[in-house]
TORPA-4810 file (N, C-alpha, C, O; in nm, 3 decimals):
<nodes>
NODE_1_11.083_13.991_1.329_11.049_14.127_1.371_10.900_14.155_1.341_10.835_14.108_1.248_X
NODE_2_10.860_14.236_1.433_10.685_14.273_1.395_10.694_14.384_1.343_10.751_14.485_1.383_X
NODE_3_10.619_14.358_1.227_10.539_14.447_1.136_10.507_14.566_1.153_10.526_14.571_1.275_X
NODE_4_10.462_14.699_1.116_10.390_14.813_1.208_10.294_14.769_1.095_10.194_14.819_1.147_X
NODE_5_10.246_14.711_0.975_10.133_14.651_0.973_10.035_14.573_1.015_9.919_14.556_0.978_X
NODE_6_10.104_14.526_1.103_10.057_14.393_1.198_9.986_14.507_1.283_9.863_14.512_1.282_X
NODE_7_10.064_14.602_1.361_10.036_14.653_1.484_9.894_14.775_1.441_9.817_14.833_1.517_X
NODE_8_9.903_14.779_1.300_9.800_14.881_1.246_9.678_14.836_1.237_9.589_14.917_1.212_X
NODE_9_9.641_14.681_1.258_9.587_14.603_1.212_9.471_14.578_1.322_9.350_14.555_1.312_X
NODE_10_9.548_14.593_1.417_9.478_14.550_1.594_9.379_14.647_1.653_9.443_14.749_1.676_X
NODE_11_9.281_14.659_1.680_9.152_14.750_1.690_9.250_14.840_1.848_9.280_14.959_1.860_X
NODE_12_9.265_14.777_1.901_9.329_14.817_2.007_9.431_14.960_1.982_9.441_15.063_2.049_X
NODE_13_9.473_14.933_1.904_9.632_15.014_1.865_9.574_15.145_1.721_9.653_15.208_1.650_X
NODE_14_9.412_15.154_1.714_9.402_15.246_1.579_9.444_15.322_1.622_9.536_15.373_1.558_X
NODE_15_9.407_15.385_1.765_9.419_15.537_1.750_9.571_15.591_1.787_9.582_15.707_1.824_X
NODE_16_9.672_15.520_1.778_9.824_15.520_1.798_9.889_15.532_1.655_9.882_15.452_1.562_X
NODE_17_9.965_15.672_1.665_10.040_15.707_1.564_10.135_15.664_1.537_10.187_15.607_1.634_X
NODE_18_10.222_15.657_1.403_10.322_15.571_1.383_10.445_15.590_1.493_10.512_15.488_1.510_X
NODE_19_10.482_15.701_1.568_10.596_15.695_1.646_10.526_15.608_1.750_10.589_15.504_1.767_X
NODE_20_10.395_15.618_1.837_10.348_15.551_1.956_10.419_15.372_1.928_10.479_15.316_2.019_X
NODE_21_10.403_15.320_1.820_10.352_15.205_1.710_10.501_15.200_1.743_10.549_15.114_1.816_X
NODE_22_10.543_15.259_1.707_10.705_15.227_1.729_10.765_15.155_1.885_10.807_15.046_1.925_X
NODE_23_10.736_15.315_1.949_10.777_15.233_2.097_10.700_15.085_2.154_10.765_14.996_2.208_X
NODE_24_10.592_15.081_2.137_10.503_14.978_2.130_10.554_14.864_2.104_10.554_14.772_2.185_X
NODE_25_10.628_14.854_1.932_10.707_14.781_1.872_10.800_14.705_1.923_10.821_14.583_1.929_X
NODE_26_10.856_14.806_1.961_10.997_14.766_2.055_10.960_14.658_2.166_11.059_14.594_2.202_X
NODE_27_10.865_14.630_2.216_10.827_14.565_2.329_10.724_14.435_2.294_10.672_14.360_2.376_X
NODE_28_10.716_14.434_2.199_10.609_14.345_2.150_10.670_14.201_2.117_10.782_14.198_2.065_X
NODE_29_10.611_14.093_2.142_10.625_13.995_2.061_10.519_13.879_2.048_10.417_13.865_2.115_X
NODE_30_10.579_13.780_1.920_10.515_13.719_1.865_10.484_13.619_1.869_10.568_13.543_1.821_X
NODE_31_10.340_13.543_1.927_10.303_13.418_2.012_10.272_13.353_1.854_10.247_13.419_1.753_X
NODE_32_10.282_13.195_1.866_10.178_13.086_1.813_10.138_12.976_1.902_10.201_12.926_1.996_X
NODE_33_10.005_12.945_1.849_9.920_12.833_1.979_9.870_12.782_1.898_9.819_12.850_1.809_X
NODE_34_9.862_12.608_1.896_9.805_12.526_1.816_9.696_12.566_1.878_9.683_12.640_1.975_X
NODE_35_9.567_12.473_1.767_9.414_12.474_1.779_9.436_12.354_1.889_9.504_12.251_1.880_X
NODE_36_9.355_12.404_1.997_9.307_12.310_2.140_9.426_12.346_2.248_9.453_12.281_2.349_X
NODE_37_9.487_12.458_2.203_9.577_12.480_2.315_9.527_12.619_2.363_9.472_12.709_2.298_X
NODE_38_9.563_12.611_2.503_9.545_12.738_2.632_9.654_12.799_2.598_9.763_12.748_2.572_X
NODE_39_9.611_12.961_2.596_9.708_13.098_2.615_9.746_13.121_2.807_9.850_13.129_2.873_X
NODE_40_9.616_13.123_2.836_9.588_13.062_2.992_9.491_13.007_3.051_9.422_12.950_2.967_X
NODE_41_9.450_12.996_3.154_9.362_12.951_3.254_9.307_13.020_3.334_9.392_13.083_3.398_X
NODE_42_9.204_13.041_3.367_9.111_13.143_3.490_9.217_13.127_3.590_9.258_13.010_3.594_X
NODE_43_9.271_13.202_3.665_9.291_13.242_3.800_9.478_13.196_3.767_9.561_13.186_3.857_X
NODE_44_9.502_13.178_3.643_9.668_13.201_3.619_9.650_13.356_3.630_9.557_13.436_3.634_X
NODE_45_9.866_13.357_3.636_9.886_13.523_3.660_9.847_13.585_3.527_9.859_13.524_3.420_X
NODE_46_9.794_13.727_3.540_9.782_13.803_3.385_9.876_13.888_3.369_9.878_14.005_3.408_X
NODE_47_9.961_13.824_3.308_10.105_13.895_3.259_10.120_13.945_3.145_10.209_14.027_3.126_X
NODE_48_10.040_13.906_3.049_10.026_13.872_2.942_9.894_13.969_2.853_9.787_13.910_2.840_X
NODE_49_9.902_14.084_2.806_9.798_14.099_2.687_9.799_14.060_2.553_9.914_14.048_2.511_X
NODE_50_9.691_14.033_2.453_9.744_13.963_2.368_9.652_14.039_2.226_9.559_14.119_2.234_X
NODE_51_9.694_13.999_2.141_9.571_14.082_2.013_9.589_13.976_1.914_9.700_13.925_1.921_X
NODE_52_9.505_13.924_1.816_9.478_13.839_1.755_9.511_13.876_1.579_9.426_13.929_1.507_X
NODE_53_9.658_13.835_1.529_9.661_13.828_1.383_9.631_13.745_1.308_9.617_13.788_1.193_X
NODE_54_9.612_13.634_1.323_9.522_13.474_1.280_9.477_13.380_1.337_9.541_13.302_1.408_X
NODE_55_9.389_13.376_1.318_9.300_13.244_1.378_9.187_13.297_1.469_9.135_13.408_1.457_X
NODE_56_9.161_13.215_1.551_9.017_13.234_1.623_9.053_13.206_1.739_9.155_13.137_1.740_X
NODE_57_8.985_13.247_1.906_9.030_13.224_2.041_8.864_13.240_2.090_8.788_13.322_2.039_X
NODE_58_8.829_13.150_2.192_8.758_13.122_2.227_8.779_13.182_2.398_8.872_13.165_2.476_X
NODE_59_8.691_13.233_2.409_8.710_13.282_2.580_8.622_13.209_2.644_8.512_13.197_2.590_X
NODE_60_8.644_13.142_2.769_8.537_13.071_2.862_8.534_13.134_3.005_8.611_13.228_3.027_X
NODE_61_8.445_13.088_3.112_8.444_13.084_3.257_8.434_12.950_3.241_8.367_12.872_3.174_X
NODE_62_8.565_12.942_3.366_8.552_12.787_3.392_8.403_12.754_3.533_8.369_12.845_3.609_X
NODE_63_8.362_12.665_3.536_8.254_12.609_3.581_8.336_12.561_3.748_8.254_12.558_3.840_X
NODE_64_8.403_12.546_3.766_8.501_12.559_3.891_8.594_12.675_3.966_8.658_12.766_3.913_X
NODE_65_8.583_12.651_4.070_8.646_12.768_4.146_8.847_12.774_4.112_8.938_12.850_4.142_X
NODE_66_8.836_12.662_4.044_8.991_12.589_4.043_8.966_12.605_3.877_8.927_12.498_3.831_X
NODE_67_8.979_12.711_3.774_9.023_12.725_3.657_9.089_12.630_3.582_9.040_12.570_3.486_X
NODE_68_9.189_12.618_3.621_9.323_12.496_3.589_9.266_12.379_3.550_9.259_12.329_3.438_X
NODE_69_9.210_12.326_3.693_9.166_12.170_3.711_9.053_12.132_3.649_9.038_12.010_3.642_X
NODE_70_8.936_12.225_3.585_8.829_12.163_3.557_8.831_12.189_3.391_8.871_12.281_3.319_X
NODE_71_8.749_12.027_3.362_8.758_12.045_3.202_8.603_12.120_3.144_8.583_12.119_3.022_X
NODE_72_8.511_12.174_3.223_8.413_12.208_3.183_8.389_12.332_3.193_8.382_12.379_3.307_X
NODE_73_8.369_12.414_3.082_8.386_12.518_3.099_8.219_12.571_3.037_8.136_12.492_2.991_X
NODE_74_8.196_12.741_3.053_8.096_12.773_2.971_8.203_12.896_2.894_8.287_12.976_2.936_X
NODE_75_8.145_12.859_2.760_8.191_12.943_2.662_8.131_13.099_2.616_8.028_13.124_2.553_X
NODE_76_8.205_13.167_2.657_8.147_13.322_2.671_8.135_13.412_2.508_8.040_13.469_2.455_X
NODE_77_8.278_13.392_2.465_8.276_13.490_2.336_8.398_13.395_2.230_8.487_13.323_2.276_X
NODE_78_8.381_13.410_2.138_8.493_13.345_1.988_8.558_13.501_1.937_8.489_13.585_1.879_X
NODE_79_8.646_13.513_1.956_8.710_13.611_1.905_8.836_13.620_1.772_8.948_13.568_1.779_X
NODE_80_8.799_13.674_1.692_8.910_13.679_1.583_8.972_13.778_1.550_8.961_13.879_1.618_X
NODE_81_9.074_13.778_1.412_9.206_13.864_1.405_9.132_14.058_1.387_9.034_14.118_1.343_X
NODE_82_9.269_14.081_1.458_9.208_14.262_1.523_9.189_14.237_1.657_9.255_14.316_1.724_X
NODE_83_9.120_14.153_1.729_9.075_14.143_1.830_9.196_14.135_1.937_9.310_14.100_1.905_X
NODE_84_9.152_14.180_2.093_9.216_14.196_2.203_9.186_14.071_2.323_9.069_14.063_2.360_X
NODE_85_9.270_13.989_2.375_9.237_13.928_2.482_9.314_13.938_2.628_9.414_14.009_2.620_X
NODE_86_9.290_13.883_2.763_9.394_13.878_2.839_9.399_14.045_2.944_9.482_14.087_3.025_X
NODE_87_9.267_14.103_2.890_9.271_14.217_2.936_9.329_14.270_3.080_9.373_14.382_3.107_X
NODE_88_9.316_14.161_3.160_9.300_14.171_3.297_9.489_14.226_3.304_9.511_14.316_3.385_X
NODE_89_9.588_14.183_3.238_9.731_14.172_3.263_9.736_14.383_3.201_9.848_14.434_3.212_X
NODE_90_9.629_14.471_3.150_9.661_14.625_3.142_9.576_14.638_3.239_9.515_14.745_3.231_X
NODE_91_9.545_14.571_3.331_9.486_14.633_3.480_9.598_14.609_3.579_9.641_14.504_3.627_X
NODE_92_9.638_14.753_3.598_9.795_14.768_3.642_9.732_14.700_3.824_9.662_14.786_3.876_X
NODE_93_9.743_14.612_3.885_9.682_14.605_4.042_9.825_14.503_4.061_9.884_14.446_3.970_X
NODE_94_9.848_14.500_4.161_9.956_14.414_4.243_9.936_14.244_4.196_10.025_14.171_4.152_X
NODE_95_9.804_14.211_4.218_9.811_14.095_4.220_9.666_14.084_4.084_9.550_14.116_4.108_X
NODE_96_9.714_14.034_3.958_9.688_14.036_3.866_9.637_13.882_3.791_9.715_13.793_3.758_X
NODE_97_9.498_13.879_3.775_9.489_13.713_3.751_9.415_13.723_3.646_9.389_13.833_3.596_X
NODE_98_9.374_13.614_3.600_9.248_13.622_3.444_9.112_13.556_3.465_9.117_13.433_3.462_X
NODE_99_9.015_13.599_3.482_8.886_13.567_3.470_8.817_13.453_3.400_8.742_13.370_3.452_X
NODE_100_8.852_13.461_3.277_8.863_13.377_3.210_8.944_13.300_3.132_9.053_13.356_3.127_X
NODE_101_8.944_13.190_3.063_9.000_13.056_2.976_9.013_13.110_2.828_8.923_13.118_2.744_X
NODE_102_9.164_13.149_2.813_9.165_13.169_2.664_9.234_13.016_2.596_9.337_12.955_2.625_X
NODE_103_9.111_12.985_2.477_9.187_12.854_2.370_9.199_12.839_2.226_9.100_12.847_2.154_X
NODE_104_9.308_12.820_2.184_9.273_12.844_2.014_9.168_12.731_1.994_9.160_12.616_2.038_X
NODE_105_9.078_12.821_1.899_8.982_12.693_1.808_9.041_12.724_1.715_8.946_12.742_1.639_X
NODE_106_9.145_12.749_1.646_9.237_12.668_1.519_9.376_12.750_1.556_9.375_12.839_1.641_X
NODE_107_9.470_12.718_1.500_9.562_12.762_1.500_9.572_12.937_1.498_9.521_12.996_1.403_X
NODE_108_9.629_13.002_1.592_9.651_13.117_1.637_9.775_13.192_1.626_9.862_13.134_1.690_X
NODE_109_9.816_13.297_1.572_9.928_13.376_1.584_9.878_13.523_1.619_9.796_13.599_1.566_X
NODE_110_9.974_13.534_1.749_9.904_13.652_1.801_10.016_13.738_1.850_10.130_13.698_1.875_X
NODE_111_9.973_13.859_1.860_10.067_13.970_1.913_10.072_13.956_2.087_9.971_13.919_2.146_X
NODE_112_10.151_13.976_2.133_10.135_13.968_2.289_10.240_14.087_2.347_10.325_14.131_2.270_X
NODE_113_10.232_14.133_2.470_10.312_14.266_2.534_10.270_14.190_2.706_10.168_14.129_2.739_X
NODE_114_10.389_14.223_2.783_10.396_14.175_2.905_10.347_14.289_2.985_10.385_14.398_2.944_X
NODE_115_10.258_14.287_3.109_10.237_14.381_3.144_10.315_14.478_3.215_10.276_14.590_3.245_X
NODE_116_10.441_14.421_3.242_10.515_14.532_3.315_10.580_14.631_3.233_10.609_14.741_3.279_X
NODE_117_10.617_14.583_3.052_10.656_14.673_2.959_10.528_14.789_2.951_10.543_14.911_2.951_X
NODE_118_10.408_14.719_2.945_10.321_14.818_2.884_10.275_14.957_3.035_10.221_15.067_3.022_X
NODE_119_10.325_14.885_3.164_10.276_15.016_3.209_10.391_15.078_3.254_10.377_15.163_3.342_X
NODE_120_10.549_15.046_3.195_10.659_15.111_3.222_10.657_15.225_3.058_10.743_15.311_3.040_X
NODE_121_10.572_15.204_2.983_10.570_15.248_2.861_10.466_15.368_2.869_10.465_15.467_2.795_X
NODE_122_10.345_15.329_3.012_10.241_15.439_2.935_10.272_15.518_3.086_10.168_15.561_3.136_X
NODE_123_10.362_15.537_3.144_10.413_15.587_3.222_10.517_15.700_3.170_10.531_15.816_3.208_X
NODE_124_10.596_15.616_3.052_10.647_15.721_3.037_10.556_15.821_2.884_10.607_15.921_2.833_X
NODE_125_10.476_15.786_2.858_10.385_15.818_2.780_10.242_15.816_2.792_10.175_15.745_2.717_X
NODE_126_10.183_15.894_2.888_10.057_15.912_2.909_9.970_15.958_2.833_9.855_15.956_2.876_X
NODE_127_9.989_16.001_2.726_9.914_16.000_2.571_9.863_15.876_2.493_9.757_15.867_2.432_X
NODE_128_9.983_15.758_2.510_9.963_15.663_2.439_9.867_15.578_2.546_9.761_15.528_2.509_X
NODE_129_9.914_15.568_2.676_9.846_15.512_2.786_9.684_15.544_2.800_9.600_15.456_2.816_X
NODE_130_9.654_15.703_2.791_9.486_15.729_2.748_9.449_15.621_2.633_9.403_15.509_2.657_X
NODE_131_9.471_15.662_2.531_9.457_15.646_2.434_9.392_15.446_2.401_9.282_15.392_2.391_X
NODE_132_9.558_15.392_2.395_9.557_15.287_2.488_9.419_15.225_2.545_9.340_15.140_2.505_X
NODE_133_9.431_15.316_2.666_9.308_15.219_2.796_9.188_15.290_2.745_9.084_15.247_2.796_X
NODE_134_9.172_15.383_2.664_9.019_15.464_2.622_8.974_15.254_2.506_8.890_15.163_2.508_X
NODE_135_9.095_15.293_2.435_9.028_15.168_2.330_8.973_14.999_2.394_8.891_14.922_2.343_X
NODE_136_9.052_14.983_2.518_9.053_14.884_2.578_8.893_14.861_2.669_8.828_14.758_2.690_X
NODE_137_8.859_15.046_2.720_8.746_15.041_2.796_8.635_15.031_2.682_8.522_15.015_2.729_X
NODE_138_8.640_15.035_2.553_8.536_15.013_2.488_8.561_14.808_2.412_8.470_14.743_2.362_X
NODE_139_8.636_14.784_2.422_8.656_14.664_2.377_8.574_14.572_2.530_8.494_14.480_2.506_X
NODE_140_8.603_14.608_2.660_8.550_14.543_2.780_8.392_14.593_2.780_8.316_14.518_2.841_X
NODE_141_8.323_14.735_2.705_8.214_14.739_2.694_8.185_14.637_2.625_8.112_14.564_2.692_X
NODE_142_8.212_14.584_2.498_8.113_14.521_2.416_8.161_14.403_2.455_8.075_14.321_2.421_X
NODE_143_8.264_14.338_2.517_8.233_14.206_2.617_8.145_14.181_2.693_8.107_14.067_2.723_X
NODE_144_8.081_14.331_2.751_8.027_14.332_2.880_7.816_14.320_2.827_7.712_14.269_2.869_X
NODE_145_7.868_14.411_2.707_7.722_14.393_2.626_7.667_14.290_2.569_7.550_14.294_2.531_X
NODE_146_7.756_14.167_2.551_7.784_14.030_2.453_7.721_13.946_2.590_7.638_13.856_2.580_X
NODE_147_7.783_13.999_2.728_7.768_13.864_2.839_7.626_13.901_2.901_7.562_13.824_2.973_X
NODE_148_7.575_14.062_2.852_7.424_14.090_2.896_7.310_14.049_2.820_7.203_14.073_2.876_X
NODE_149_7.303_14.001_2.722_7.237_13.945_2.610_7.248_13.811_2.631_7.143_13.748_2.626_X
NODE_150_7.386_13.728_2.663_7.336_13.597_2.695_7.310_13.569_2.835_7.316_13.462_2.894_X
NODE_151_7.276_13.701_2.883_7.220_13.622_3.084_7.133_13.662_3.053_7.073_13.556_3.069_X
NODE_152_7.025_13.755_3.005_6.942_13.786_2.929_6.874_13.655_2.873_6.763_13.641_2.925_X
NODE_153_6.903_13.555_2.784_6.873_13.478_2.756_6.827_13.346_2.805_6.757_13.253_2.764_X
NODE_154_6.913_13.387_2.939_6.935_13.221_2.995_6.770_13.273_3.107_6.685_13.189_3.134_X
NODE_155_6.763_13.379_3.140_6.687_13.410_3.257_6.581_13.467_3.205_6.491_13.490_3.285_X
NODE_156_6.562_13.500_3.082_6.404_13.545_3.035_6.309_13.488_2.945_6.199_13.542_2.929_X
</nodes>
């Protein structure tokens, strides 16, 4: 069973009160991924959000139009525990894919929620759903600030 320490833990989930934490709860479960293993692949379905209680995850763009098939990737951000990945699966759209290559660089245990629980949840809870996607749009800012600093780099 998960923790509501676990779930208190996740940058994603501060501003959610212990009842939100609850329903949340109910729907949640609990991934492990050896070190050198894929959560997914660029252009798999995003079904999947995930938040990080141990270990480290490495996010890439794969260097191919074909995610899956190519082993060369460029490495975007290293992310650790608190942290949110997989974002693309709380972007409620029909046809739902991932941008980028999530991989443990060591062994990983992570929280994960499927996306059809989480928007049958902030549907029926549009408090938790703000709340929710307010924390998520600042977690995709400072991705977005992390990937402007290194194109920044590469081009000046």
């Amino acid at each position: 069973m998960i923790e509501m320490e676990d779930l208190k833990r996740i940058n994603l989930l501060k501003p959610l009160d212990d009842e939100k934490l609850k329903h949340l709860r109910d729907v949640t479960s609990l991934e492990s991924v050896r070190k050198g293993e894929f959560f997914y692949h660029s252009e798999d379905p995003a079904d999947k959000l995930y938040a990080i209680l141990s270990g480290r995850v490495g996010l890439a763009v794969a260097k191919s139009a074909k995610g899956r098939q190519s082993h060369q990737h460029t490495w975007v951000v290293e992310l650790g525990p608190a942290n949110s990945f997989g974002v693309s699966a709380a972007i409620f759209t029909p046809e739902r894919t991932h941008m980028t290559c999530a991989k443990a660089l060591n062994d990983v245990k992570a929280l994960s929620w499927k996306s059809n629980d989480l928007q049958s949840l902030f549907e029926q809870d549009f408090e938790m759903g703000y709340w929710f996607m307010s924390e998520l749009a600042r977690a995709i800012k400072d991705r977005l600030k992390v990937k402007n600093i290194q194109f920044l780099d590469i081009y000046s």
